[in-house]
N, C-alpha and C positions, 0 to 999 in steps of 0.2 A: 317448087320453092319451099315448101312447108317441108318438106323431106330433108332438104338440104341446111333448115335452121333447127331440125330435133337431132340430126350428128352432132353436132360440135356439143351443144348441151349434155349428152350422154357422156361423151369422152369427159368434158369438163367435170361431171361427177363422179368418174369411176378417177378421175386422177385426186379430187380433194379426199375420197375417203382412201387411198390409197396411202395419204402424208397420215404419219404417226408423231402428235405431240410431244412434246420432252417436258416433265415435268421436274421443277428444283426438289432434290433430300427435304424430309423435313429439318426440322428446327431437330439440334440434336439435343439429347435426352440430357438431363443436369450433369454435372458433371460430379465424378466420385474423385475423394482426393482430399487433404489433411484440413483442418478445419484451423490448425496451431501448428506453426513453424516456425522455423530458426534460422535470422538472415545467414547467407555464406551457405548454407546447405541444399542439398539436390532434393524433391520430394515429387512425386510423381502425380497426377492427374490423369483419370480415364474419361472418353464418354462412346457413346455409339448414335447411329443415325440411321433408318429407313427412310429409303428411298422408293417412289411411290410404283416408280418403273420395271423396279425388280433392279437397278443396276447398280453400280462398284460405288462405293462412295469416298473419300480423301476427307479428313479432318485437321484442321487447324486448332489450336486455346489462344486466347488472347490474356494475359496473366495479369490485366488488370494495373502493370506498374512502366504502360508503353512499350515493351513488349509482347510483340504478336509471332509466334512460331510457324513457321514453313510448315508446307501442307504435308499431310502425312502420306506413303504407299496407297494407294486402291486396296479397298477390303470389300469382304460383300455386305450387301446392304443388312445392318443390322450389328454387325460384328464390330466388337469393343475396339477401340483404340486408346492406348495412353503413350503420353511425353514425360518429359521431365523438365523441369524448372528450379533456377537458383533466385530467390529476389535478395538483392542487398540492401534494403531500404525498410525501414520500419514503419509497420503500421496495417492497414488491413486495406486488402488487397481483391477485384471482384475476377474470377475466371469463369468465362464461356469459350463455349465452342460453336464451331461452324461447318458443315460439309456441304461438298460440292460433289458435281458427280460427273462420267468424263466427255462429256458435252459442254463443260462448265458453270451449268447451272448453280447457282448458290443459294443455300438455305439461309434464313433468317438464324441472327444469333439465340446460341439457347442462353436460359435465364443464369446469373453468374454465382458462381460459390466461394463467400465471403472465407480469405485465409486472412487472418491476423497473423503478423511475424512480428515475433518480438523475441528480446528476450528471458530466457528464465531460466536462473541457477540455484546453488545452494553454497554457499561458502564457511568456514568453519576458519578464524582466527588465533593464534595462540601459544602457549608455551607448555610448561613440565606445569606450570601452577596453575592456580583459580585464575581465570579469563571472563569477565563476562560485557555482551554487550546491551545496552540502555536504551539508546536513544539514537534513529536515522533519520534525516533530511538528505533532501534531495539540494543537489548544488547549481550553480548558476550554470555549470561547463556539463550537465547531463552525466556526472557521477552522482555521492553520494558519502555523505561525512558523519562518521560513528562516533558516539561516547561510550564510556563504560571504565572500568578498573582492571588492573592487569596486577596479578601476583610475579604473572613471568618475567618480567621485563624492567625497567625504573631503577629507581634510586632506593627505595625501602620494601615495605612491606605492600599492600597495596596502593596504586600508582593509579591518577586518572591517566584514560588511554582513551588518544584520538586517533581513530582512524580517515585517510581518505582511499574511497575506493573509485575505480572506475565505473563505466555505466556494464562493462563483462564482470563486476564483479570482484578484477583482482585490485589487491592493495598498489596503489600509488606512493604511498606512504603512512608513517605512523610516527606519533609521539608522545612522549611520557611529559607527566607532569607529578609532581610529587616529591616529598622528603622522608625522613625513618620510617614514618609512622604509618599510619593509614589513609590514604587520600581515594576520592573516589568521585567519576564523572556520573552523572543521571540525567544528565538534557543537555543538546547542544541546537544550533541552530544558527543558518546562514548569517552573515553581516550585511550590510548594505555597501560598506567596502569592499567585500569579496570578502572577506575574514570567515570567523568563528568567534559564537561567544557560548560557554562552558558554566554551568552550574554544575554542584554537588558540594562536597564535603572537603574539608581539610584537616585530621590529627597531628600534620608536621608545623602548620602555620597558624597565627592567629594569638586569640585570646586565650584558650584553655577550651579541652575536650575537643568538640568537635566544631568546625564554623564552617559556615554559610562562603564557600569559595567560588566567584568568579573571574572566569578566566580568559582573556581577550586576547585573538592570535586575528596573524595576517591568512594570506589564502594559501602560503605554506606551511602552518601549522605552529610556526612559530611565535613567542610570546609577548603578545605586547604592551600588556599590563594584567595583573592580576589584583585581586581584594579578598579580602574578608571583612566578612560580618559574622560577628557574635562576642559572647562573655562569656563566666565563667561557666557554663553548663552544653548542653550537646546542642549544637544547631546546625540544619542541614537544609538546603538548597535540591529541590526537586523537579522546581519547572521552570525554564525562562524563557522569555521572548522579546526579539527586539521593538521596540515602542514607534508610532508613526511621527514622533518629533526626534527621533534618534538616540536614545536611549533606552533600558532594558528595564522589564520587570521581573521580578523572580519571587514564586511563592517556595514555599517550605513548611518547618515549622523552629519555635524555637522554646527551647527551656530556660534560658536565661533573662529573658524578659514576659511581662503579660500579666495574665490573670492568675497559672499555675500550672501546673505540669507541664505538657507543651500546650504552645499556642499555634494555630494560623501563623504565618509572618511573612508581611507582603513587602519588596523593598523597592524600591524605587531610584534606580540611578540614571547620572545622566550618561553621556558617549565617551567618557573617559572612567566609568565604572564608580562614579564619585556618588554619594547620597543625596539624593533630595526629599525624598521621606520613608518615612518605614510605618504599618501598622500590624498591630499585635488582633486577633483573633479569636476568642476562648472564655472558656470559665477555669471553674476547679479541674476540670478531668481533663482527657490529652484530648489536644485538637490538633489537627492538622492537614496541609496544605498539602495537594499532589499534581494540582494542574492550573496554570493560569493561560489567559489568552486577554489580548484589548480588544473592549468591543464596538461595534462602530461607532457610537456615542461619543468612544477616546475614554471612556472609563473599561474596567477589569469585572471578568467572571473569573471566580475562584473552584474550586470543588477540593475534596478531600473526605474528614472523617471527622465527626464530633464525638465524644462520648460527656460532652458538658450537657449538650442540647438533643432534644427528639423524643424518641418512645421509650428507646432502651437498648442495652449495650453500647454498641457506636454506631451513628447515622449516617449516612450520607449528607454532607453539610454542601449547599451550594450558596456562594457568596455575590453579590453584584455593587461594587463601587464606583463612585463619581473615578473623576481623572488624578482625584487627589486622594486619592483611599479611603476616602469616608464611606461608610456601608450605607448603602442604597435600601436595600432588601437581603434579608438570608431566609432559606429555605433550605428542611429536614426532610429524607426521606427514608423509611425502613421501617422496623418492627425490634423486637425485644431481643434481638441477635446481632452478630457481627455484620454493619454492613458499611462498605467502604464505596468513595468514588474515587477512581482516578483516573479519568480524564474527561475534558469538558470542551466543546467548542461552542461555537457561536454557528448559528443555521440560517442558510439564507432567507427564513422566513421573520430573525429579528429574535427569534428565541434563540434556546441551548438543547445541545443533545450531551450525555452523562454518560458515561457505562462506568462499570465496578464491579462488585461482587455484593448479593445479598441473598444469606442463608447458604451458602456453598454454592450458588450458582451465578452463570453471568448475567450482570443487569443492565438492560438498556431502557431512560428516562429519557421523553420526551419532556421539553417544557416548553411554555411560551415565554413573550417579553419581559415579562414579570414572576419567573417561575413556579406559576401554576403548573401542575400536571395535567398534560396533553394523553399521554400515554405511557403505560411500561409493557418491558420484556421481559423474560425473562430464559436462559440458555442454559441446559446440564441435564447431567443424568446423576445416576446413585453416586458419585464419586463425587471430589472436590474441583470444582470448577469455576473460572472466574476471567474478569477482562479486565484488561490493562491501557487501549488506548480503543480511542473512537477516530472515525474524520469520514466528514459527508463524503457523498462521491458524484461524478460527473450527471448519473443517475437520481439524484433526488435521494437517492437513498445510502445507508452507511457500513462502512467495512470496520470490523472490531477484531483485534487483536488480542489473544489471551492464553490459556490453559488449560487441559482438559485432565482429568482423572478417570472419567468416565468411557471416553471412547479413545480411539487411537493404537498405538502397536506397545506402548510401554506405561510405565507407574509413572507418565506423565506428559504430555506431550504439546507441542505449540497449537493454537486454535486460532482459525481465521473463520470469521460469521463476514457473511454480506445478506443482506435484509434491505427489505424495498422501502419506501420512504414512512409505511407505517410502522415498520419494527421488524416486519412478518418476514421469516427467513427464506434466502434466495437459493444460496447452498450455502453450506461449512466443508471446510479441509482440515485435515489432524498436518500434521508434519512431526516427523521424528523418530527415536528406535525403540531400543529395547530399557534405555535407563532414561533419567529424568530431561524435560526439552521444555523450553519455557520461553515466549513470545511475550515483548513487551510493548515494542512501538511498533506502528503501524501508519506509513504514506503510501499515497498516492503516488502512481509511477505517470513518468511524461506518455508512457507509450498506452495505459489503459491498463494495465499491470498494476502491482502492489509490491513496496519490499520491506519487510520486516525484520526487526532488531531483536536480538535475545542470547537465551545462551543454552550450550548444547555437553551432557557426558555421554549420547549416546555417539556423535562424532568427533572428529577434530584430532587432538593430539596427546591431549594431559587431561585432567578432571575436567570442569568446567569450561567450555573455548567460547568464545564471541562467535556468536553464531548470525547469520544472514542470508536470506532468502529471499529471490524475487521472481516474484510469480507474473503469469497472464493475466488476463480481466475474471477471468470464472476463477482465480487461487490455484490453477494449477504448475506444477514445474515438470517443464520436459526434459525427461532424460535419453540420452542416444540423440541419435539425429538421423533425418533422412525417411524415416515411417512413415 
């Protein structure tokens, strides 16, 4: 009997070690494949998998926007596989992979590789004559509505010129405004109707020289009221924005009223472009206004340039008034040189951030609530360099718009700084060619991108074109497609 129960025991072992396990592929390896892409395009992904058994392995990606791609041929274990993928949807996207092997064992997914698809182009607007663009906002419908002046185009000599473009870039439409003389757009920005309202200059209308022109259209460009403000000397209109009771404010400066030479000039209308109050800014020497914004309070930060007040030459002037224009606090900043601000936000921490130029370079001012100095920047090389537009970003921290002399491909070229929430810089991008390129405004795009307004002789058509640029989240533009 004891004979009879060590048989079956022996066979029973010689048959378990005779079964050979199947073990799953690992996890396969990251996946290689474009980091920036462009919806509607094909762009490729690889990855590879070992298999612990020595056998074939099949790989799948999953691209992250609900589609998941059929398994791939049998390869051997180890050996790369890549697909191809179109996403039409914007936004950033995570791809992994998976292999099986042909028992169908299945690996865990491997870790996924972040694609942003977006947009990024360059567009160049224009005629035989001076074209240049000023000022972009983003529109309700995920375009994008330009100002600026056009020689090409209008009724006289320079014309304000509205452009609406789409979210690719091309023009939807465009409009002139203007008469003989010289008229000129520098800031525009959405309505709460859907419209556009239009600050800058007018030589065809008005009091004499130059006046303070805004301009009020529907969401086709067309015009629904226009004004002027000024007298007999030059006054000009450089920032506006619509107000949170419905009406607009617009800084500038002007010569015909004030202290002297030019002043500050802050105006105050209500939603039919009509006055409710105006104040003057200045001493004896020129002062003037280049950026306003409301701040949460419901009163105005101002910024521009003094040469009345500060150390010397022209300062950096930063302004803060109640709801009614009364000056709250003003604040100088610079030295015994040219230094200018223009532009100025309000920060989600209750202060202001500034950039400009001081000394030939770009300058980025931290303040707090009260415009104390939190911190500065400063951005350049041996060459003349300087910024033109600030705005926080999604990140705590801010993207600046400007010009470089120093670096880039020509005797001038557009400059895009992004800097983390202390100042300290994250990268910079040049854009432009071989002749002058120059970057003025500067938004935030819906997609994490950036698009910029300015104007370009190294592109386009004629001298100077309206120039427009929209970048990815890092400032860069993809050219070609499908890499």
């Amino acid at each position: 009997m004891r004979g009879a129960l060590v048989v079956p025991l022996v066979v029973g072992l010689v048959l378990v070690s005779g079964c050979k396990k199947n073990h799953a592929p690992d996890a396969p390896a990251f996946p290689t494949g474009p980091s920036l892409a462009r919806p509607d395009s094909s762009y490729s992904c690889s990855s590879s998998a070992e298999d612990p058994d020595g056998d074939s392995v099949a790989i799948r990606f999953d691209w992250g926007d609900g589609d998941t791609s059929v398994w791939s041929a049998f390869v051997a274990s180890g050996d790369t596989v890549a697909m191809s993928h179109v996403w039409s949807l914007l936004g950033t996207f995570y791809v992994s992979a998976q292999a099986k092997d042909k028992d169908g064992a299945a690996s865990i997914w491997s870790s996924g590789r972040a694609v942003l698809v977006t947009r990024t182009w360059v567009k160049t607007f224009g005629g035989i004559g001076d074209d240049w663009g000023r000022s972009v906002q983003l529109t309700h419908d995920g375009g994008y509505i330009v100002t600026g002046s056009t020689w090409s185009y209008g009724a006289g000599h320079d014309d304000v010129w509205l452009l609406m473009v789409g979210a690719d870039g091309d023009m939807t439409w465009s409009k002139t405004f203007g008469g003989l003389y010289y008229d000129g757009g520098i800031s525009v920005q959405p309505t709460q109707d859907g419209g556009y309202v239009v600050t800058g200059y007018t030589d065809s209308y008005g009091a004499g020289g130059d006046d303070v022109w805004l301009v009020k259209t529907d969401a086709e460009g067309d015009t629904v009221w226009t004004r002027t403000f000024g007298g007999a000397g030059g006054d000009v209109g450089v920032s506006v924005q619509p107000t949170r009771e419905g009406g607009y404010i617009t800084t500038g400066h002007t010569d015909s009223y004030g202290a002297g030479g030019d002043d500050v000039w802050l105006i105050k209308t209500d939603a039919n472009g009509d006055t409710v109050w105006t104040r003057t800014f200045g001493g004896i020497g020129r002062d003037c206004g280049n950026s306003v914004q409301q701040t949460a309070d419901g009163g105005y930060i101002v910024t521009g340039y003094t040469d009345s007040y500060g150390v010397g030459g022209s300062d950096v002037w930063l302004i803060k008034t109640d709801a009614s224009g009364d000056t709250e606090w003003t604040r100088t900043f610079g030295g015994t040189e040219m230094d200018v601000g223009n532009s100025v936000q309000q920060t989600g921490d209750g202060g202001c951030i500034v950039t400009g130029v001081v000394d030939d370079d770009a300058w980025l001012i931290k303040t707090d609530a009260n415009g104390g100095t939190l911190w500065s920047k400063t951005f350049g090389g041996i060459g003349y360099d300087g910024a033109n537009s600030v705005r926080e970003t999604r990140d705590g921290g801010y993207i600046i718009a400007g010009y470089t002399m120093s670096y880039g491909a020509g005797s001038g070229d557009g400059w895009l700084i992004k800097t983390d929430a202390r100042g300290d810089t994250v990268w910079t991008r040049t854009f432009g060619g071989t002749d002058e390129d120059y970057m003025y405004t500067v938004e935030p795009a819906r997609d994490g991108g950036y698009v910029i307004a300015g104007l370009t002789i190294s592109h386009g058509t004629g001298d100077y074109d309206v120039w427009l640029v929209k970048t990815d989240a890092e400032g860069r533009v993809y050219h070609g497609g499908g890499k």
